[in-house]
C-alpha positions in Angstrom: -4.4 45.6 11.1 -4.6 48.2 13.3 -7.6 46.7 15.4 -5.8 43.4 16.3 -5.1 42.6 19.6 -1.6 41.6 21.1 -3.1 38.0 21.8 -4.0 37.4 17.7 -1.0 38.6 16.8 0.7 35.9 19.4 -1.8 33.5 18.1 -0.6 34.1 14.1 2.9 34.1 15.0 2.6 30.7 17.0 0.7 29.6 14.0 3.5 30.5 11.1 5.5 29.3 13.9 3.8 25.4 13.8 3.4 25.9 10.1 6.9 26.7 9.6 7.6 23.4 12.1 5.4 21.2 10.6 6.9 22.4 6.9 10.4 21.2 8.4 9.1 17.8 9.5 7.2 17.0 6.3 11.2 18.0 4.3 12.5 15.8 6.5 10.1 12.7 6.3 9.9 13.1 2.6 13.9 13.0 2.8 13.6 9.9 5.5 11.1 8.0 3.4 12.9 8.1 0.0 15.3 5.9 2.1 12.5 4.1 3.6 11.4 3.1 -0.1 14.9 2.3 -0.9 15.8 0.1 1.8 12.2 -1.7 1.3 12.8 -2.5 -1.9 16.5 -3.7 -0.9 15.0 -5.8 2.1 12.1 -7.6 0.1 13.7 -8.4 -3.6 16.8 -10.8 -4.1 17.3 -13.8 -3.0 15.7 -15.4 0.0 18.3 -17.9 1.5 20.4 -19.1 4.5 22.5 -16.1 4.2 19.8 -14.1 5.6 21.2 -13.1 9.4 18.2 -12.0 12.1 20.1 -8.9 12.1 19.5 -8.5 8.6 15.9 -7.4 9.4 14.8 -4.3 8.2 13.6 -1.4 10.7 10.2 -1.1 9.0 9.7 -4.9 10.5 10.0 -3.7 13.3 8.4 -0.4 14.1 5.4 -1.9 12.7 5.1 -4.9 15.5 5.8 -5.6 19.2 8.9 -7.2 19.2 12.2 -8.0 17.2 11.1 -11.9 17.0 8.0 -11.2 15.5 9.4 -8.9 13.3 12.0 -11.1 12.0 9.2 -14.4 11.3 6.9 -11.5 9.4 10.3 -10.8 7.4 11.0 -13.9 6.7 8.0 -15.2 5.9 7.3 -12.0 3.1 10.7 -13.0 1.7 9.5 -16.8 1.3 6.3 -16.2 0.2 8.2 -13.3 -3.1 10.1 -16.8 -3.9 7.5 -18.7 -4.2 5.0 -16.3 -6.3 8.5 -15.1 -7.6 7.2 -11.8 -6.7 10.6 -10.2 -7.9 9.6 -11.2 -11.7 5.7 -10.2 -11.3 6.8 -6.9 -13.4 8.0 -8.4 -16.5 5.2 -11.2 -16.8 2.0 -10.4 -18.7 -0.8 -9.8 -17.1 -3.4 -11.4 -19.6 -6.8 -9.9 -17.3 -5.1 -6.6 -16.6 -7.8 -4.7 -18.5 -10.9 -7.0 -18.1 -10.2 -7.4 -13.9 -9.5 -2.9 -13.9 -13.3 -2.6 -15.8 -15.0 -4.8 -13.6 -13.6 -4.2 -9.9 -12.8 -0.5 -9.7 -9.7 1.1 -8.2 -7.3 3.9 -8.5 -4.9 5.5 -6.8 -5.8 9.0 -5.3 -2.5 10.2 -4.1 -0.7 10.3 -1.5 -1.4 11.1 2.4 0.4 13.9 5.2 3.2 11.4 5.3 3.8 10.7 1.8 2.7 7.1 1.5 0.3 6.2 -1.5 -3.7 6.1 -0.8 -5.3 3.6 -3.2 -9.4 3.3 -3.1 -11.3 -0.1 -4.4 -14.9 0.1 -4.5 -16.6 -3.0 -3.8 -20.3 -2.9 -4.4 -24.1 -4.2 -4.0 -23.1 -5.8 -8.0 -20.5 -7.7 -6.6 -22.3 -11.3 -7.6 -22.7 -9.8 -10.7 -18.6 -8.9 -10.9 -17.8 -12.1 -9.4 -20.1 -14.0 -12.8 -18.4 -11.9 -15.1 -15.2 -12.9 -14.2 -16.0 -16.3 -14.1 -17.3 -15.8 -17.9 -14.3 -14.2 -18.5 -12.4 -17.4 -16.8 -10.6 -15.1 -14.7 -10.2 -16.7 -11.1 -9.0 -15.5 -7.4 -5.6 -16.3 -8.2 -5.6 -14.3 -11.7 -7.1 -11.4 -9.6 -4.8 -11.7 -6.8 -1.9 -11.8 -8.7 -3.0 -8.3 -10.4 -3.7 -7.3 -6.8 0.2 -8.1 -6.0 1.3 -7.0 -9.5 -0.3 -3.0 -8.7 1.5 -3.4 -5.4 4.9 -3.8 -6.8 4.6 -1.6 -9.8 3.3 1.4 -7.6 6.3 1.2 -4.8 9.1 -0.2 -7.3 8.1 3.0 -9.2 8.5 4.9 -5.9 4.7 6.5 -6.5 4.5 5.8 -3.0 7.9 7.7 -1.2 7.4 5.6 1.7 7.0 2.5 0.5 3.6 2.3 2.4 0.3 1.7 0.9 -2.8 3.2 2.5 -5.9 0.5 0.7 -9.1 2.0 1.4 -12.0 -0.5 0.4 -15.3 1.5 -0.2 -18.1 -1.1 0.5 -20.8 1.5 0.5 -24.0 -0.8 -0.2 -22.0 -3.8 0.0 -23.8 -6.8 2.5 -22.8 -9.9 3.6 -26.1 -10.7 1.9 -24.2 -9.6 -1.3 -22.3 -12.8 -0.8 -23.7 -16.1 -1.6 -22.4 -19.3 -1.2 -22.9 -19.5 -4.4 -20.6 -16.4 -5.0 -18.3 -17.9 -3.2 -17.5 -21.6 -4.5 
């Protein structure tokens, strides 16, 4: 365009410039967190014994808290906990309230963010005493619901629909209260 100043053109070279930059990182993230995914899924599955040096701990542990020590106890203790809700297995058990729990509390997953890690959406709502009846009526309990909670979890980063093997869980409580809970609801 022959009306555009020196400075726009700077301006929309520096631009393909940081687009061009930015294109490069994302490549090499992407690349980064398809090992990030792998070595999750190595650090958190198999067995959870003596064997297990401090060393052992994974870099994710890490970055994501303020020291080594409290990396290592957050480690350990997600390795415990996978033994004893067998965590490992969760894939290839039935899950008898799949459908029943996915009709009554909504979620999905929309994708996945700038950094390749998956964003899930639940939508809690002002009909959440209703929800919480009809699973009662349905005999489906916190644990059956957690389990499914756990059982989405696994199935979305052992299928690697999250590249990162991070989960972004966005809880949507438009016209949700704490007056939306009862004790009632509750016991």
């Amino acid at each position: 365009d022959p009306n555009e100043t020196a400075e726009s053109l700077k301006a929309k070279q520096r631009e393909r410039q940081l687009m061009k930059l930015k294109s490069q990182r994302t490549q090499r993230s992407l690349r980064d967190s398809k090992k990030g995914v792998d070595q999750l899924i190595s650090a958190l599955c198999g067995a959870y014994d003596d064997s297990l040096k401090d060393e052992d701990v994974p870099q994710k542990w890490i970055d994501a808290t303020d020291s080594k020590q409290q990396a290592i106890l957050q480690w350990r203790g997600s390795l415990k906990w996978r033994r004893e809700f067998d965590v490992d297995n969760i894939l290839e058990k039935p899950q008898p309230f799949y459908e029943d729990i996915k009709k009554l509390a909504t979620y999905g997953w929309l994708g996945l963010d700038n950094e390749g890690s998956l964003v899930v959406i639940q939508k809690l709502s002002y009909e959440f005493k209703t929800t919480i009846e009809e699973f009662r009526k349905r005999n489906i309990t916190p644990q059956d619901f957690a389990t499914q909670s756990v059982f989405l979890n696994e199935y979305w980063i052992q299928n690697r629909l999250s590249p990162t093997g991070r989960i972004n869980h966005i809880l949507d409580l438009d016209g949700f209260t704490l007056s939306t809970v009862s004790k009632g609801v509750i016991d």
